[in-house]
N, C-alpha and C positions, 0 to 999 in steps of 0.2 A: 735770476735773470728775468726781463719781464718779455711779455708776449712781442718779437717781431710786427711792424706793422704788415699787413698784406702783401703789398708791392717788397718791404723787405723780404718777408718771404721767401716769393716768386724770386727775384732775385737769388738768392742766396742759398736756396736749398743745393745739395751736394755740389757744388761750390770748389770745394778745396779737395782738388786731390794729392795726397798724401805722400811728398818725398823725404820723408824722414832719413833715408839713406845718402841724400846728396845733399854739397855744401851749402848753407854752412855750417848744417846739423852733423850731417855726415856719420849715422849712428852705425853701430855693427846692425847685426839683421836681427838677432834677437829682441834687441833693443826696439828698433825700430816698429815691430813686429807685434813687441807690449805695445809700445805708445797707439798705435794704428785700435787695437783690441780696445785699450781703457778708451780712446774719445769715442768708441760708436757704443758705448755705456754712460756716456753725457749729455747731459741737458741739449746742450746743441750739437748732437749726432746727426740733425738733421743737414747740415750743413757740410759734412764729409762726403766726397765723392771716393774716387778707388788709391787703392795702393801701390805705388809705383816702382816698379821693379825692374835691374835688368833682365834681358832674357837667359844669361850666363847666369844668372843667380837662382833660378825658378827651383833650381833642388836644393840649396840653398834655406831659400822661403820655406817650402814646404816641408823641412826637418824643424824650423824654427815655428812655424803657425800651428803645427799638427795638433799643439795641446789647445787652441784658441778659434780655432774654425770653428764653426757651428756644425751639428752633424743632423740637426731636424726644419723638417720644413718649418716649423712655425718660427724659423729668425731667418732672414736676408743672407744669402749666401754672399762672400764679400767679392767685390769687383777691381780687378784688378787689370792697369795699362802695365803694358812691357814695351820697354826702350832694344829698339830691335840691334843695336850698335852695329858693327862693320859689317857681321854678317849676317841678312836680312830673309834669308834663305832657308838658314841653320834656325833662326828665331823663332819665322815661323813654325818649323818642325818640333822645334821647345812647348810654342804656343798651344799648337792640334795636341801634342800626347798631353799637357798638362789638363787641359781640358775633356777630353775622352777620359782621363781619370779622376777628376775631380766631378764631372758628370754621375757618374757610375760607384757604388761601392762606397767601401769605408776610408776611403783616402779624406773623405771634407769637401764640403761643400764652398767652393769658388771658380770664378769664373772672369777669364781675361774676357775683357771684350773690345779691348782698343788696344792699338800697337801704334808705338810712336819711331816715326824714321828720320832720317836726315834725308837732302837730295841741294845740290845746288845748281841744275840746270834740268829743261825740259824733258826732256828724255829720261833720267836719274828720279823725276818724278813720276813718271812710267811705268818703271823700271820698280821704284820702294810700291808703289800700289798694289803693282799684280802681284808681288810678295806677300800680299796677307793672307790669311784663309779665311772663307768663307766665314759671315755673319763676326768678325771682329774689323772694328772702325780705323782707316788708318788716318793717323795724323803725320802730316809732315811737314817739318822745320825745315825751313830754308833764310836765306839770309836778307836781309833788308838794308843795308846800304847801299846797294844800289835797288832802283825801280825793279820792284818783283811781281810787275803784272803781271809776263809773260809765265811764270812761275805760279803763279795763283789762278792764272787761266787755265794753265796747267793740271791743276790740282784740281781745280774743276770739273774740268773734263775725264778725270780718273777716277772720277767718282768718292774722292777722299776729300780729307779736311784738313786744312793749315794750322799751323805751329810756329808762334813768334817768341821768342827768347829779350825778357825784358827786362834785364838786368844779371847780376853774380855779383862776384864777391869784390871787386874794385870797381872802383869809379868809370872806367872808361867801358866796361860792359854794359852802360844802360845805355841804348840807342836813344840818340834826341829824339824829343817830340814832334817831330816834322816826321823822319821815319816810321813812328809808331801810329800816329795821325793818316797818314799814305796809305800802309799797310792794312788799318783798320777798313780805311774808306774803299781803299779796292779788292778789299774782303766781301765788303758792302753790296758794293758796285755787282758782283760776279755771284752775289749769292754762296760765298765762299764759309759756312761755320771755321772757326778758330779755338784753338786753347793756351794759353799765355804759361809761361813758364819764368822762373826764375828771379829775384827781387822784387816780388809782390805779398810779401808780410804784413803788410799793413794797407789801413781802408783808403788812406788819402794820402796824395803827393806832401812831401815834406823829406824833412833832412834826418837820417836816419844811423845807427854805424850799419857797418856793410858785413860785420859776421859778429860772431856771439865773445867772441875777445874781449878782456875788461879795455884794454887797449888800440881796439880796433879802429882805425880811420871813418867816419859820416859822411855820406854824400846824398846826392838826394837820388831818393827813390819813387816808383811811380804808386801810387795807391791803386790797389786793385776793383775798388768803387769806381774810380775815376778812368781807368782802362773800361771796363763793361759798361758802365752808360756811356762811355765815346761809341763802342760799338750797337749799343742801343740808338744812339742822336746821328750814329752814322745810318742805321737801316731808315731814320724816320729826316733822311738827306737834310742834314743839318752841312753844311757846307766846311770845308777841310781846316780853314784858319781856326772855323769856332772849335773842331775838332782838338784843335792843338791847345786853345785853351780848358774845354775840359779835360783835357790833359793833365795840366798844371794844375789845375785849381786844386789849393789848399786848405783853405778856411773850413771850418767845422761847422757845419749848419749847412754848407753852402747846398748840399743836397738834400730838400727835405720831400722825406716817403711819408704816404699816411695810405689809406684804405683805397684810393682808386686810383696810386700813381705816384711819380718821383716828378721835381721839377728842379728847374735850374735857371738860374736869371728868369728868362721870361718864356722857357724852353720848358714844355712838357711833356711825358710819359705817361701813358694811362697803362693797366695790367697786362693787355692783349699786346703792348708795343715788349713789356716786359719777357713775357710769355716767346714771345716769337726771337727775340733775345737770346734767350738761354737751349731753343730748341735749334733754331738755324743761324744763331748769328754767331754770336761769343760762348762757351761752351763751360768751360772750367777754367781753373786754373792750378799747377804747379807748387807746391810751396813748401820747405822742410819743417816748418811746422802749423800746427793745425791752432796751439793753442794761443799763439800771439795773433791771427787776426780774430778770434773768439774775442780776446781781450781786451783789444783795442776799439770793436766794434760794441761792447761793451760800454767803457771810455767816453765815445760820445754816442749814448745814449738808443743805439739802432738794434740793440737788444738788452 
């Protein structure tokens, strides 16, 4: 693998948080649990963010990790988000004892520090935030088909960060580019950080199949290059239409990173636009596995 350029980098360091348990990997936990272990023992480990768990599964996890946690300071304790599902109450109470034990003693060293909720109205946004506990990040999903200012104002104000779901495993799950365009930009707008979920395998828009089936139906999917510099060209008010086309854009080259920045047509990023990127604008993203956008980014040449 050769040396990332800088701006790749920044970009792309822990990047990819790891749902190997959902479709269309869909692994049992043990499973899942190796895979997570062997990629932060590779070359580009650098590029893994945390492991994604529900909070119904957390005793689960922790009978399957126990042999593969780390138990000394001198390695990275692993970081781990939990999908708070219906009951966000119950979750957090999952979240606090996992943590107070994994803190403490010979249980292993890890640590949730983000919890992801659902909410589809103002108040539900309110409502999933004050759910969390102290010093763990909440993100929350809400839906984009209709204008989700109000919703993202929201989210603002509660001191938490949004969750857009951009794509699964059929076609009609990837919300158009107008939506994703919208959402990014009044993300933008509102000083809203984000993290992207679901049909983002790969670096760049193109036509793809939609699960691991020899069989399986293609449809196009969004590259997840092309999601994160929309929300980088959106912090640096690149205006909504051009938004929709880096959206789309496909071409291989079309984004070229070197030592002090990404550019695009005639649109540039220098490190510090990057940097503020990944800290308050677009965050991570979602995805069942770790080793096809490794591979892909590979491919054309961005490591």
């Amino acid at each position: 693998m050769s040396a990332p350029t800088t701006a790749a980098r920044i970009l792309l360091e822990g990047l990819v948080d790891y749902a190997g348990l959902f479709p269309p990997a869909e692994l049992d936990m043990a499973s899942a649990v190796r895979q997570y272990a062997g990629h932060l023992a590779e070359e580009a480990a650098w590029m893994l963010g945390r492991f994604i768990v529900p909070a119904a599964r957390l005793d689960e996890f922790e009978t399957a990790s126990a042999a593969h946690l780390p138990r000394t300071t001198d390695r990275a304790p692993w970081r781990l988000s939990v999908l708070a599902g219906a009951d966000p109450a119950d979750a957090a109470g999952r979240v606090q004892a996992f943590n107070e034990r994994h803190g403490h003693g010979p249980a292993g060293r890890a640590s949730i520090d983000t919890m992801e909720l659902r909410a589809a109205d103002a108040a539900a946004v309110g409502k999933a935030a004050r759910s969390v506990p102290p010093q763990v990040i909440p993100y929350i999903e809400i839906p984009i088909v209709d204008d989700p200012a109000a919703l993202i104002a929201a989210i603002g104000g509660a001191g938490a960060r949004a969750k857009i779901r951009t794509g699964g495993v059929t076609a009609e799950a990837f919300p158009p580019p107008a939506q994703v365009a919208r959402f990014i930009r009044l993300c933008a707008d509102a000083g809203v950080p984000f993290k992207a979920t679901a049909g983002l395998h790969h670096p760049l828009r193109g036509e793809y199949r939609l699960t691991y089936e020899p069989a399986a139906p293609s449809g196009p999917m969004y590259g997840f290059l092309n999601v994160f510099l929309a929300a980088a060209f959106a912090a640096a008010n690149l205006g909504l239409a051009q938004l929709e086309t880096v959206l789309v854009e496909s071409a291989v080259g079309a984004f070229q990173f070197d030592e002090t920045g990404v550019s695009w047509r005639k649109h540039r990023l220098d490190l510090d636009d990057l940097r503020h990127l990944r800290t308050r604008a677009a965050v991570a993203f979602g995805s069942c596995s770790f080793a096809d956008p490794v591979a892909d980014l590979r491919t054309i040449h961005l490591l």
